[in-house]
LUMMARTI-353150 format. One line per 10 residues: number of its first residue (from 0); their letters; for each residue x, y, z of C-alpha. Coordinates in Angstrom, 3 decimals, padded with zeros to 6 digits. Last residue first. Layout:
N
NUM	a	X,Y,Z; ... $
END
This chain:
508
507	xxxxxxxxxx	-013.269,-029.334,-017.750; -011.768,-025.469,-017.972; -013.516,-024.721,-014.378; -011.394,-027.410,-012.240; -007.814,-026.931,-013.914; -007.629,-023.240,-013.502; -008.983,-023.674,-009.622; -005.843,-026.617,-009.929; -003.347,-023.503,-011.065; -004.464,-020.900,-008.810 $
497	xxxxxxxxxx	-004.070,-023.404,-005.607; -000.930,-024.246,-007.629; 000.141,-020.981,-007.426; -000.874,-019.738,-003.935; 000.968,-022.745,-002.370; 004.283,-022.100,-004.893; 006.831,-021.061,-002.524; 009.746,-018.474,-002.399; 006.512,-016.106,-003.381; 005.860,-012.935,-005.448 $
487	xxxxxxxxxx	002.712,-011.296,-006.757; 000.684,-012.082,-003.728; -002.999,-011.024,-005.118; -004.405,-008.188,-003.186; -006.845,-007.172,-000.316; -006.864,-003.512,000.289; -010.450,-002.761,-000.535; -012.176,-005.154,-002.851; -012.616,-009.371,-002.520; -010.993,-011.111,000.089 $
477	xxxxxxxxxx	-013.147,-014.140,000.730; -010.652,-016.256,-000.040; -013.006,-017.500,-002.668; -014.003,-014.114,-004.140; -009.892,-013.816,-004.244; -009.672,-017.111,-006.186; -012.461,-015.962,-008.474; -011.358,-012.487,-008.873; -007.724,-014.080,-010.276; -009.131,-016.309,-012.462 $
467	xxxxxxxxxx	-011.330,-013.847,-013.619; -010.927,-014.643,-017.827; -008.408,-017.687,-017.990; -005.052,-017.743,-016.871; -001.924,-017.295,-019.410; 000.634,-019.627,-017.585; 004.315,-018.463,-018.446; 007.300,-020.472,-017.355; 010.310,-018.544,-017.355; 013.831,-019.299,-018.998 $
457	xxxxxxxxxx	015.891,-021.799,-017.453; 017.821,-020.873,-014.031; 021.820,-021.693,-013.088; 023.469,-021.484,-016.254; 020.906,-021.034,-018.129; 023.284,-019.516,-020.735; 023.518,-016.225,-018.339; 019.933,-016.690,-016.210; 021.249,-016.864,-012.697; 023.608,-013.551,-013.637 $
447	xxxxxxxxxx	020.317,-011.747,-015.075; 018.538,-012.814,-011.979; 021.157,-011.017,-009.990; 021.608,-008.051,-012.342; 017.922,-007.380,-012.038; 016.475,-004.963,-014.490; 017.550,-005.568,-017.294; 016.952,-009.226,-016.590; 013.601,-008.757,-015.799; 013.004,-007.219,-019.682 $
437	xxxxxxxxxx	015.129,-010.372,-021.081; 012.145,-012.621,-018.977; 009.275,-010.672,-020.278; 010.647,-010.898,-023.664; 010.981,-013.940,-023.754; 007.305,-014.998,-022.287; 005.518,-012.402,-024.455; 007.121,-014.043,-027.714; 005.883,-017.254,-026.574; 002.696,-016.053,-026.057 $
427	xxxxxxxxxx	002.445,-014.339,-029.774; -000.568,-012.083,-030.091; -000.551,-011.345,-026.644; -003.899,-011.009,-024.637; -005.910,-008.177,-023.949; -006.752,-008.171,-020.292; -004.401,-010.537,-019.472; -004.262,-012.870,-016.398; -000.993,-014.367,-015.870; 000.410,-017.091,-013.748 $
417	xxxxxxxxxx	004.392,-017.046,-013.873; 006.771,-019.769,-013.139; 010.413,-019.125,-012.393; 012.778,-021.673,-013.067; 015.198,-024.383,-012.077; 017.467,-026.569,-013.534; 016.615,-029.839,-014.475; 019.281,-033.017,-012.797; 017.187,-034.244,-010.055; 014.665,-031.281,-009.221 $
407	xxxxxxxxxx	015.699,-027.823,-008.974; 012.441,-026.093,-007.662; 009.917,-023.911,-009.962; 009.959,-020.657,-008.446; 006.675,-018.996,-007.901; 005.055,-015.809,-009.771; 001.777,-013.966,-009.883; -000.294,-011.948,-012.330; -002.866,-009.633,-012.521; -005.310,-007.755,-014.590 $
397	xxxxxxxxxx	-002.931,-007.346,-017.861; -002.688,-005.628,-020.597; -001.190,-006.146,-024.239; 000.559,-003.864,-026.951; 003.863,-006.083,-027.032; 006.509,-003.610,-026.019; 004.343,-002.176,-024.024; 002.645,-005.020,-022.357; 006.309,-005.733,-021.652; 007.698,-002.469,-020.022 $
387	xxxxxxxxxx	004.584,-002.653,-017.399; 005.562,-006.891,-016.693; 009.295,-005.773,-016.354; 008.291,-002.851,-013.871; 005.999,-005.041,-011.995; 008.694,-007.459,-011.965; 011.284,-005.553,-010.419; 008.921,-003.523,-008.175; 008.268,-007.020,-006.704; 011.438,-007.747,-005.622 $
377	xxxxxxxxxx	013.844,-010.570,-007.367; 016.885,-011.738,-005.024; 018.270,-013.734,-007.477; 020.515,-016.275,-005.043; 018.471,-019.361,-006.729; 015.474,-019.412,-004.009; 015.160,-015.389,-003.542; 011.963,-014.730,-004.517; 010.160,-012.078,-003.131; 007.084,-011.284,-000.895 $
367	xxxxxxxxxx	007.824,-012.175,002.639; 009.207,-008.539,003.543; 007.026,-007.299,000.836; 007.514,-005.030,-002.275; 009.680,-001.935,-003.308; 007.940,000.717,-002.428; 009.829,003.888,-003.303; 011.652,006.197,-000.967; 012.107,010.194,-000.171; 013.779,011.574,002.585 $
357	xxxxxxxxxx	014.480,015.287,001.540; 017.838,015.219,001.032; 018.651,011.660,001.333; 016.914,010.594,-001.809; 015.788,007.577,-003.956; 015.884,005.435,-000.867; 014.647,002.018,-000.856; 011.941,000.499,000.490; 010.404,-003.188,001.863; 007.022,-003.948,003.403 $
347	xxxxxxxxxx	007.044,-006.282,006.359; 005.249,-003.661,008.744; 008.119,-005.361,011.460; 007.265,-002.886,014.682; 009.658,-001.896,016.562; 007.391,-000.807,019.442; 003.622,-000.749,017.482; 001.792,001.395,020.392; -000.885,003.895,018.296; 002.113,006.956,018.922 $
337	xxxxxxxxxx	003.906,004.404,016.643; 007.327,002.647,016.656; 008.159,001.320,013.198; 010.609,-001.006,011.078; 010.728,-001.074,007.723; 012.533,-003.409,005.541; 015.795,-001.875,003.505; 016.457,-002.729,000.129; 019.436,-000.323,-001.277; 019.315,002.603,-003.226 $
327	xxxxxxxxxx	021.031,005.448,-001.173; 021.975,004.541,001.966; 020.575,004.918,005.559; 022.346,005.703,008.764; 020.576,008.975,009.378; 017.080,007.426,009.416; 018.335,004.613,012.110; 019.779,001.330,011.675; 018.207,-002.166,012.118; 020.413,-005.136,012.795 $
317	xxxxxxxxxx	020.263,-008.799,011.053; 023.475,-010.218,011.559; 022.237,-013.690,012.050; 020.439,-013.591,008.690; 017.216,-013.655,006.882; 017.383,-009.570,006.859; 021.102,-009.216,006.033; 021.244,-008.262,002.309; 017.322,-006.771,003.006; 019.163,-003.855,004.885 $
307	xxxxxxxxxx	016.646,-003.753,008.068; 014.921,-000.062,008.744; 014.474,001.792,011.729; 011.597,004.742,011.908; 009.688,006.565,014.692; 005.941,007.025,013.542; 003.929,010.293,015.425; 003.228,012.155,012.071; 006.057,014.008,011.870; 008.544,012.578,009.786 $
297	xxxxxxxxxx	006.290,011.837,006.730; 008.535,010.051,003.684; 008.112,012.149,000.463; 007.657,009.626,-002.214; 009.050,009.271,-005.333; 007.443,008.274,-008.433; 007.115,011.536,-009.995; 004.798,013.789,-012.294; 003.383,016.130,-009.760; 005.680,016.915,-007.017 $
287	xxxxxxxxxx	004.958,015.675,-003.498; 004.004,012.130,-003.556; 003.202,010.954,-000.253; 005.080,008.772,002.549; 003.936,006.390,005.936; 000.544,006.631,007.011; 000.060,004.236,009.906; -000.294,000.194,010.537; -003.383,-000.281,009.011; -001.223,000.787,005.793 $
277	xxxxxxxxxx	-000.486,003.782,003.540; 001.804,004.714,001.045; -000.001,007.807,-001.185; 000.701,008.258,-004.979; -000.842,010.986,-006.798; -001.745,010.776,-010.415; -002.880,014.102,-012.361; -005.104,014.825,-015.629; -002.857,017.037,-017.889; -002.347,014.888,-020.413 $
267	xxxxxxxxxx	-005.943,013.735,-020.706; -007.115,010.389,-021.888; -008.442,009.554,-018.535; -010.026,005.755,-019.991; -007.015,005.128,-022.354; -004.340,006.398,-019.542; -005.840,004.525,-017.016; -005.038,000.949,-019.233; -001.320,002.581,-019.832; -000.684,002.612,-016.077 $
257	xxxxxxxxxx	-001.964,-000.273,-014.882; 001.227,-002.765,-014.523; 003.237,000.593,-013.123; 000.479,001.672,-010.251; 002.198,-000.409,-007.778; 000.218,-001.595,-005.329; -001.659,-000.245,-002.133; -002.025,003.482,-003.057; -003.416,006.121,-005.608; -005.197,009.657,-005.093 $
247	xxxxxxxxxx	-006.417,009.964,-008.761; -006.589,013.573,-009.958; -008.560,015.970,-012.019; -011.606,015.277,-013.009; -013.776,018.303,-014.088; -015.762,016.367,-017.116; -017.325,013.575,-015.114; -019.154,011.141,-017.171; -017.559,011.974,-020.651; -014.526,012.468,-018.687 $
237	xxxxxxxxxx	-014.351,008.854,-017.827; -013.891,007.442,-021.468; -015.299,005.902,-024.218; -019.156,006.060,-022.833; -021.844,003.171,-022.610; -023.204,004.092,-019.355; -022.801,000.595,-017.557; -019.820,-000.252,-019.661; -017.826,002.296,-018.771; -019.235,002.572,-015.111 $
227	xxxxxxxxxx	-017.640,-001.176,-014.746; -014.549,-000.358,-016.420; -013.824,002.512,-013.961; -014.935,-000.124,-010.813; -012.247,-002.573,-011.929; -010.019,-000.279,-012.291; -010.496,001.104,-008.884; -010.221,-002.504,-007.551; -007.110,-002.565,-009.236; -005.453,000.942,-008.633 $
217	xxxxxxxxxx	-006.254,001.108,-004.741; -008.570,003.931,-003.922; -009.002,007.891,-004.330; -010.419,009.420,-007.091; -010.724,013.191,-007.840; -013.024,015.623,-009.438; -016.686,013.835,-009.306; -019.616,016.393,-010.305; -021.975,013.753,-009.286; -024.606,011.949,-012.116 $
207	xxxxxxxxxx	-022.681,008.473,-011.689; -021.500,008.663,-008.444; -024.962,007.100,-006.227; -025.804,004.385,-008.708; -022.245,003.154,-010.001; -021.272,002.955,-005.959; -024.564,000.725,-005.491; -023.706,-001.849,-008.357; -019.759,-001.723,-006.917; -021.881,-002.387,-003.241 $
197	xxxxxxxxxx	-023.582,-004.744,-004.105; -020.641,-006.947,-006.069; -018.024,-006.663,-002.772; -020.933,-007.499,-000.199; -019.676,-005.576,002.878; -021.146,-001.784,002.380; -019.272,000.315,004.259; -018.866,003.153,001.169; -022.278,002.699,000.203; -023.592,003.856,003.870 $
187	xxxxxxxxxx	-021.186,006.356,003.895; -022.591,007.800,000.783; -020.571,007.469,-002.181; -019.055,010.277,-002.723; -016.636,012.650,-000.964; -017.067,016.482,-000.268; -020.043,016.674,001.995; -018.756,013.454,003.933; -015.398,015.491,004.806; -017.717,018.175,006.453 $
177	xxxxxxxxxx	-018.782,015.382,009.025; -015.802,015.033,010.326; -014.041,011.578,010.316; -014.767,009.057,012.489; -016.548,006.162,010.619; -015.237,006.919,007.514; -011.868,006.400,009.194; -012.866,002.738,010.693; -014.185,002.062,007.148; -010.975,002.706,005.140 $
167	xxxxxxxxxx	-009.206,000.822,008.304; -011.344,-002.419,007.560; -012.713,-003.449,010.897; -012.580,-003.421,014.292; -014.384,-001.942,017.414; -013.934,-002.436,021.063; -016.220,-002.518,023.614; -015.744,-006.384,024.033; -016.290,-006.793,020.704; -017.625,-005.145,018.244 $
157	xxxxxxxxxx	-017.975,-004.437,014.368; -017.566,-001.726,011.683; -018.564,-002.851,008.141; -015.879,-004.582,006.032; -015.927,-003.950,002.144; -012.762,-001.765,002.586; -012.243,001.809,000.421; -013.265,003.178,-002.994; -012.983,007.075,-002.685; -014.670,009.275,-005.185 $
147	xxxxxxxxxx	-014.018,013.059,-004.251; -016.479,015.675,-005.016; -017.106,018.540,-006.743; -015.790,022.290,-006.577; -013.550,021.262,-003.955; -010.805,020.461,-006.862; -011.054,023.380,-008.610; -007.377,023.397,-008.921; -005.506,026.492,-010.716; -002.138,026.530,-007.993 $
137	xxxxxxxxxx	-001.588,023.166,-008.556; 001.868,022.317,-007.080; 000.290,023.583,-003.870; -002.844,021.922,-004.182; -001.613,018.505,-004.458; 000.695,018.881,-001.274; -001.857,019.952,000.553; -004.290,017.643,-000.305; -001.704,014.443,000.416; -001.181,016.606,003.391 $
127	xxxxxxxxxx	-005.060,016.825,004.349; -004.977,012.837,003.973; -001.715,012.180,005.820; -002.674,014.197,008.476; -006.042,011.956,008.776; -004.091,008.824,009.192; -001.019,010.306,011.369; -001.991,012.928,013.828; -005.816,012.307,014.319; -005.718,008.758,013.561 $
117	xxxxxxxxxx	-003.128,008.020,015.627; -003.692,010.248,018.196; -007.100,008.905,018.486; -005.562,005.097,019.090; -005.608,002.726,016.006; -004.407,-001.101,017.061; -003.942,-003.521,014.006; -005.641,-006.736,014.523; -004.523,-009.505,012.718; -006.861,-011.622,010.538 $
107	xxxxxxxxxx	-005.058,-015.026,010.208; -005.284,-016.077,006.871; -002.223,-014.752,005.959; -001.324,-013.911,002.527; -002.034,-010.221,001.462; -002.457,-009.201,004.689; -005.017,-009.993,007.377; -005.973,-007.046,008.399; -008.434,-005.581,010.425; -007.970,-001.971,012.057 $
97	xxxxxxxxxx	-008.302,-001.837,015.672; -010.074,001.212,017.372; -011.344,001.202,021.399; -007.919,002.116,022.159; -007.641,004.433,025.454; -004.195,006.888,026.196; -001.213,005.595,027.575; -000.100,003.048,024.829; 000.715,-000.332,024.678; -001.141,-002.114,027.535 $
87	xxxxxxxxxx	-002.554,001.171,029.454; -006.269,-000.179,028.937; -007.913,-003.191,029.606; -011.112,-003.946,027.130; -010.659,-007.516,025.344; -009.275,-005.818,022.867; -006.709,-004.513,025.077; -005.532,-007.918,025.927; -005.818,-008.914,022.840; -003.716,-006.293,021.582 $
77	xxxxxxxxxx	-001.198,-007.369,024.325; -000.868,-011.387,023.168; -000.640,-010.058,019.622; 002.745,-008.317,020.245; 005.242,-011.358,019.431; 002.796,-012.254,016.630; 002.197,-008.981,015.225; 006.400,-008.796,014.553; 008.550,-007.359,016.940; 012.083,-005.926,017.043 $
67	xxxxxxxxxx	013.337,-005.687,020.719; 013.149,-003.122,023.350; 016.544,-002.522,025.370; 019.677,-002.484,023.133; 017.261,-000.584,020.829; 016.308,001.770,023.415; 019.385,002.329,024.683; 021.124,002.892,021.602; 018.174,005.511,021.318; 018.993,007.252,024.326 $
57	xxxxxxxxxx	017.475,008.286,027.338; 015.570,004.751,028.336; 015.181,005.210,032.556; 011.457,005.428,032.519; 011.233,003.091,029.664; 011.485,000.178,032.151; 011.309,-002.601,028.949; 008.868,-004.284,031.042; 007.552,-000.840,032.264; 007.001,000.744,029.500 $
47	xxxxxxxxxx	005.117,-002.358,027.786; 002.708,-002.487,031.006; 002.172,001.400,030.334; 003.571,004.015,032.740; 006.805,004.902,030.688; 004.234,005.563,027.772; 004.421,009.372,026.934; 008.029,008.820,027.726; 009.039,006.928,024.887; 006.890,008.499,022.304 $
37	xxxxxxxxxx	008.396,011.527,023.034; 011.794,010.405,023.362; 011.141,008.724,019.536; 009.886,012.052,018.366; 012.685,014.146,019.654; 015.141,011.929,017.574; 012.739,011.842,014.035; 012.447,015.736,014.630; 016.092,015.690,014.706; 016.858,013.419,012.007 $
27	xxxxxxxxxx	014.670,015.601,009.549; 015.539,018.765,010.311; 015.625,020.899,007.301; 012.727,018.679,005.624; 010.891,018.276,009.044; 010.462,022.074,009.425; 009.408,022.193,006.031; 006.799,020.495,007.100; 005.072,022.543,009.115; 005.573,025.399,006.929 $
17	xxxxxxxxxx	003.200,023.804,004.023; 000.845,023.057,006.720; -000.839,026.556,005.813; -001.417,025.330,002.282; -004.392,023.231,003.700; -006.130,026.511,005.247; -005.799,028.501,002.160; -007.217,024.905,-000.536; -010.204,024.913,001.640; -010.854,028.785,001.484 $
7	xxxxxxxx	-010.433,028.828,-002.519; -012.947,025.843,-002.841; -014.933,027.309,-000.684; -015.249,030.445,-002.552; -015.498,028.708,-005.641; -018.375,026.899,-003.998; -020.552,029.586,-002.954; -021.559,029.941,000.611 $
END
């Protein structure tokens, strides 16, 4: 069959969902209400349904009264009981699937349970809606004329016990339908490659001479595959290698402190950025307009949602509140209950709403990922957004950065303390540094109030880390590619001093 008629076939049968979910977006709270009973009573006969005797739960003040809010470690004692091969734990139907992750900071690997409804009706909805979606604001794409190249895990498939585990980018390669292999590149066997360095080498080799229209793949790994190619074939930008690109399917971190480095190697106007938040844990919101930050949270794909105000989230009043209860802008952490058997489930990423009408949120950073030491309550979108503005201002780029308060001690003040790693460095550091720090308070009222005549915090600390800093002490962690990223924000400073003496060691 010839392409463009595929193409125009493939992009028919994805616009059909279309209807689907504007079903959600007129009835949003009521698909989120019959969802929850469903979920409920598919597992009344599980051990967890009958603990919390879901049988008789009709209500959701009765559940919540009922099942508490969990976190991995309050649940891990039943997903290792079904990793170890019993069944009817968590959900009703067999897991054999758990995705691996161990975060951004814990060494601990946890182990994420994936049943087939969840990644039938969640993980592999979300992709064909992220398509969807794409295609229907782009009536003209010739996107299944080529291929898709997707940069997932570096963790092969492994088992235990009958069970399987590993990355969640491999444990969906390894089940999805063989058509979808046709349209992305690399290989499979590239894609599950575990050695981080092979398998970039081996990605180069296999996608270089494809006719590659999208990407798909977190935006600093991805960037670091880009420049790679670059300088492999010798070429100023990526359309000189593939000249039908399109779009770049985006997710994991924020896309703001890359932006302007994309936009010199896709120098296209019209070239398209989608952003997608996913986890092990389920496939959560998509962009659905071209040109926005928002994202369309999913309300049918099997996930219940509750969500902690972040005012009240470290305190004795901590209480989480339904879809309809929400509020505009405001930090809420999520809280889920999955047709894979998370029962209010902490994810520990935070959100806040942009929009009531649809549902739409932006990511706002980590349940364990800010810094609130001096009352200034700073979120990572806050300084991703200030670091973004600043390279502008100051025509530099970065590859990462992270930041830890610097306590009050005796009689000094206290500060934040930053660790970056530029890709073109400032011309004037100490210009960079006040800038940086006037940009965050623009955006932060609360840090802006801690910083008023350093009245209660001095102006930041800026570290300018050598060339792969950052790589080295992920390479060391053993964490390199796929999901795994630096911790941009911490009430403690264990990640940067461990950056700071690694800085120390290989500049004797």
């Amino acid at each position: 069959m010839p392409l463009p008629i595929i193409n125009s076939i493939a992009s028919w049968v994805l616009k059909q969902r279309i209807h689907q979910i504007e079903l959600f977006l007129k009835y949003p709270n009521e698909v989120q209400e019959e969802l929850l009973m469903n979920l409920i009573r598919s597992s009344e006969n599980t051990v967890i349904g009958k603990n919390y005797d879901f049988d008789s739960i009709k209500s959701y003040q009765t559940f919540t009264d009922r099942v508490p809010i969990s976190t991995y470690e309050d649940l891990e004692p039943l997903i290792e009981q079904t990793r170890k091969g019993e069944q009817n734990i968590l959900w009703s139907t067999p897991i054999k699937w758990f995705a691996k992750s161990s975060g951004t900071t814990n060494a601990k690997s946890k182990f994420i349970p994936v049943s087939n409804e969840a990644l039938e009706d969640c993980h592999y909805k979300g992709s064909k809606d992220l398509l969807c979606m794409y295609l229907n604001n782009n009536e003209n794409s010739e996107l299944f004329l080529g291929k898709s190249l997707r940069l997932g895990g570096s963790s092969q498939i492994y088992e235990n016990n009958n069970s399987f585990f590993g990355d969640l980018s491999a444990i969906l390669i390894e089940n999805m339908p063989i058509w979808a292999e046709f349209s992305s590149t690399p290989s499979n066997r590239v894609s599950l490659m575990s050695e981080w360095e092979s398998k970039i080498a081996a990605i180069i080799n296999e996608t270089k001479n494809e006719n590659v229209t999208s990407f798909a793949g977190v935006p600093s790994w991805m960037l670091v595959l880009m420049n790679k190619i670059l300088e492999e074939t010798g070429d100023e930008d990526l359309f000189e290698i593939w000249p039908n690109l399109e779009v770049y399917f985006h997710g994991g971190v924020s896309f703001d402190p890359y932006r302007d480095q994309y936009k010199k190697i896709l120098p296209n106007s019209d070239f398209k950025y989608y952003e997608i938040y996913n986890a092990s844990e389920g496939f959560f919101a998509i962009q659905d307009l071209n040109n926005s930050s928002d994202l369309l949270l999913m309300l049918d794909y099997g996930i219940f949602y509750e969500f902690i105000p972040m005012d009240v989230f470290d305190t004795p009043n901590k209480k989480a509140i339904r879809l309809s209860d929400v509020e505009l802008h405001k930090n809420y952490a999520i809280v889920i209950t999955t047709n894979g058997g998370l029962w209010r489930y902490l994810v520990g990423d935070t959100v806040r709403f942009t929009s009531l009408n649809p549902y739409k949120i932006r990511v706002t950073g980590r349940t364990k990922h800010h810094i609130n030491v001096f009352g200034e309550e700073l979120m990572v979108e806050n300084t991703d957004r200030a670091i973004a503005k600043t390279c502008q201002m100051t025509q530099t780029e970065i590859v990462d950065y992270t930041v830890a308060p610097i306590f009050m001690k005796d009689k000094n003040k206290g500060s934040h303390e930053w660790m970056i790693e530029f890709k073109k460095n400032p011309d004037n550091p100490v210009a960079f540094q006040k800038i940086l720090d006037e940009n965050l308070q623009s955006l932060n009222s609360d840090y802006e109030a801690k910083r008023y005549n350093n009245m209660t915090l001095n102006p930041l600390v800026l570290n300018i880390a050598r060339p792969n800093l950052f790589y080295d002490w992920l390479k060391q962690q053993d964490k390199l590619g796929g999901q795994h990223k630096i911790p941009r924000l911490s009430n403690q400073r264990d990640y940067l001093e461990q950056l700071k003496q690694m800085q120390l060691i290989l500049n004797r």
